[in-house]
N, C-alpha and C positions, 0 to 999 in steps of 0.2 A: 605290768608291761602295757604299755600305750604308744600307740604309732601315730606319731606327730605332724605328720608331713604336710608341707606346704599344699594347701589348694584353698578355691574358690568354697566358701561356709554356706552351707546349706541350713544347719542347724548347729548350736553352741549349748554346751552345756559348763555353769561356773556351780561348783559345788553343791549340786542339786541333790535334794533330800525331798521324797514324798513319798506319802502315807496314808493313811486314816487315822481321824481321832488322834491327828498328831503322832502316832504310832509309826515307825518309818518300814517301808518295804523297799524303796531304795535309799542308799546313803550315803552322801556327798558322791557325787557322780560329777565328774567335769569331762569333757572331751567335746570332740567335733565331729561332727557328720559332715564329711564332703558335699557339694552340691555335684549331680550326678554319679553319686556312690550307689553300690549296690551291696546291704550288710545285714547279716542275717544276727538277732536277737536271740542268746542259748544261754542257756541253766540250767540247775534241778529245778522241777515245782517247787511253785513260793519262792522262786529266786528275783519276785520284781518284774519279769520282761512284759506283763500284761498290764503292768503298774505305770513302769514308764511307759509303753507306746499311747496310753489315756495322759500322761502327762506332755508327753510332746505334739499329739492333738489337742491341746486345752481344754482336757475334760476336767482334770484334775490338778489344782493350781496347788504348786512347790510348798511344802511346810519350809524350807530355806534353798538359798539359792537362784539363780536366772535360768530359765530357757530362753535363748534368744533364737528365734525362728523367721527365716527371710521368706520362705517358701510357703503356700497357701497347699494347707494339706489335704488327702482323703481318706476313710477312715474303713477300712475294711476288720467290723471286729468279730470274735468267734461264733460260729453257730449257735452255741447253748445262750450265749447271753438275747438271741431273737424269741419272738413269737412266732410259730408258724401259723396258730389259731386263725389270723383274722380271715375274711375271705376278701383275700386280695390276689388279684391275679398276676402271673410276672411281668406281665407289661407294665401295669403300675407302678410292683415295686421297685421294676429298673428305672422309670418314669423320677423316679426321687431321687434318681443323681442329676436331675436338671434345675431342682430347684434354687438353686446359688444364683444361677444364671437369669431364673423368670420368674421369681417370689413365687408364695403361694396361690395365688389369685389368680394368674396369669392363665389365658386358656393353651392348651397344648395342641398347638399350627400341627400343618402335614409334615411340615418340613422338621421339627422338633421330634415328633412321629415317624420320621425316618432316620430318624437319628438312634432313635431308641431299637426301630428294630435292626440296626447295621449294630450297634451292640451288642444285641442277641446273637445275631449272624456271628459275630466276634468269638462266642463263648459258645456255640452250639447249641443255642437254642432256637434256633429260626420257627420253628414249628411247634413252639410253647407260651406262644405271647398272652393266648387267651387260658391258658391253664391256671387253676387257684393253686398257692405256694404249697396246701398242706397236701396236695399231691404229690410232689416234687420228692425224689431220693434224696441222699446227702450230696451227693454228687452234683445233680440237677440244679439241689440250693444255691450251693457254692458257685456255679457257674452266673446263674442269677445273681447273685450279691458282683461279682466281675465288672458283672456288664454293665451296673449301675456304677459299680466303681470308675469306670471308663468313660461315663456320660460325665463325672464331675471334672475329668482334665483339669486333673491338680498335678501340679511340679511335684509333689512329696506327696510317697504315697507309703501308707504305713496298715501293715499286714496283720493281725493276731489270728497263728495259726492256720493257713489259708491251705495246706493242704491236709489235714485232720480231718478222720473219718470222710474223706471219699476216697472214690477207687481207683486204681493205676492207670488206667486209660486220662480220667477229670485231671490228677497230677500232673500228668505227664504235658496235660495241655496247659493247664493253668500255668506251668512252669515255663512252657514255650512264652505266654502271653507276658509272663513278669520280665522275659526277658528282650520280647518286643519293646515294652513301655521302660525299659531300663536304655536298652538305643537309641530312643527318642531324646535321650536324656535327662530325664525324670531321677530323683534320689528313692530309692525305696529302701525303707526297715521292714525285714519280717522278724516275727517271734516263730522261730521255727525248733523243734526237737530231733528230727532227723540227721545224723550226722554227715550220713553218705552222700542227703541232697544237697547240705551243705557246700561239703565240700566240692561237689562236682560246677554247684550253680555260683556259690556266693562267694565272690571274692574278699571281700571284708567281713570282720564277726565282731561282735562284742560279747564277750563274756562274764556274765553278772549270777553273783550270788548272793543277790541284795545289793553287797558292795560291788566295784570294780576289780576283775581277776583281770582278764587281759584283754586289748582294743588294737586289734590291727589287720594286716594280711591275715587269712584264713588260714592258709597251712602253718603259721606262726602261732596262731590262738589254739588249734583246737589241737593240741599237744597232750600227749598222758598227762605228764604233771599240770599244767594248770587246768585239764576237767578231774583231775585227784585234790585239788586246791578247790577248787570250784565245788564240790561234793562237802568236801570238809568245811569249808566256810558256811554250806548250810545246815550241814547237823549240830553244827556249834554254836548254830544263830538263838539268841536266846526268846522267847515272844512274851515271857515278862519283864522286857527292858521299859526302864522309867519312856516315858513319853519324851522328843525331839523340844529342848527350849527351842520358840522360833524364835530365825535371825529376821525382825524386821522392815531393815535397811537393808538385807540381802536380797529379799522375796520380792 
């Protein structure tokens, strides 16, 4: 099931296959992401959705198939994959969603500096600018990682996991916030597992279990049978299947 409907392309997908080592995790994926769509990313583990949203940032370039992307993205990806080690403070870290805008080199004005901390102000941290990150709860992080996401003021904005391991009060806000930057008219994918928040926030879903189960209206997708299809596509998935021949003229 795929919902087709006419609108303005934010993101294209022509039978997209990617993987590792040629190995596919998603496979042949074709569909559209509306330009100002709001669609939440759902599966079993291992069903891909962390696979594709690195592929539709250009982390991860397609063993077959096109991404065509109109929209300049941002990349909000999950806790475990950061370091909290280093001693960096949150000013800083947020300080690195301005880099698109002022290279590396570039010194950071007052006015850039106020920018940064009406970010924080955004996500609640007004009174943690000079704190190191490996202080920071889960909660605190994630809030952190927000406000940097918000200094890059990208049209597409692509989520892994953003409200995992923190607490209902962070949720609650960081949900209000997706759905501020969703009225601006911004396209956002999240890779979300929640079904309730799903359905309450996300109007559109796609549903991947590696391959494609269903892509449309939310109350359309997330039906018993295609999360009972969705289940069974992944216990069936084989992980010693030969390697993806790539299509060269497709990629």
């Amino acid at each position: 099931m795929f919902s087709n409907r006419p609108c303005e392309v934010g993101v294209s997908l022509e039978n997209v296959t990617l993987g590792y080592e040629r190995h596919p995790a998603v496979h042949h994926l074709s569909g559209t992401f509306c330009e100002g769509s709001l669609t939440a990313l759902v599966g079993p583990n291992g069903a891909g959705k962390s696979t594709l949203l690195k592929g539709l940032m250009g982390l991860l370039s397609p063993l077959g198939g096109k991404i065509n992307r109109r929209l300049a993205p941002a990349y909000l990806p999950q806790q475990a994959e950061l370091d909290r080690s280093f001693p960096l403070t949150v000013e800083e870290v947020a300080t690195f969603g301005l880099w698109k805008k002022i290279g590396i080199w570039r010194p950071i004005t007052s006015t850039l500096l106020r920018q940064v901390q009406s970010a924080l102000d955004s996500v609640g941290l007004s009174h943690f600018a000079k704190r190191e990150i490996g202080s920071l709860s889960g909660g605190q992080f994630q809030r952190m990682l927000f406000a940097r996401l918000l200094l890059q003021d990208a049209p597409l904005i692509l989520l892994d996991e953003p409200f995992t391991a923190v607490d209902e009060r962070t949720t609650r806000d960081l949900i209000a916030l997706v759905k501020e930057l969703h009225k601006e008219g911004r396209t956002i994918i999240a890779v979300l597992h929640d079904l309730e928040i799903i359905r309450i926030h996300f109007s559109e879903t796609l549903l991947l279990a590696r391959e494609l189960v269903a892509w449309g209206p939310t109350s359309e997708v997330l039906t018993e049978e295609y999360l009972a299809k969705a289940r069974a596509l992944q216990e069936a998935w084989d992980e010693r299947a030969p390697v993806c021949a790539r299509n060269w003229n497709a990629a």
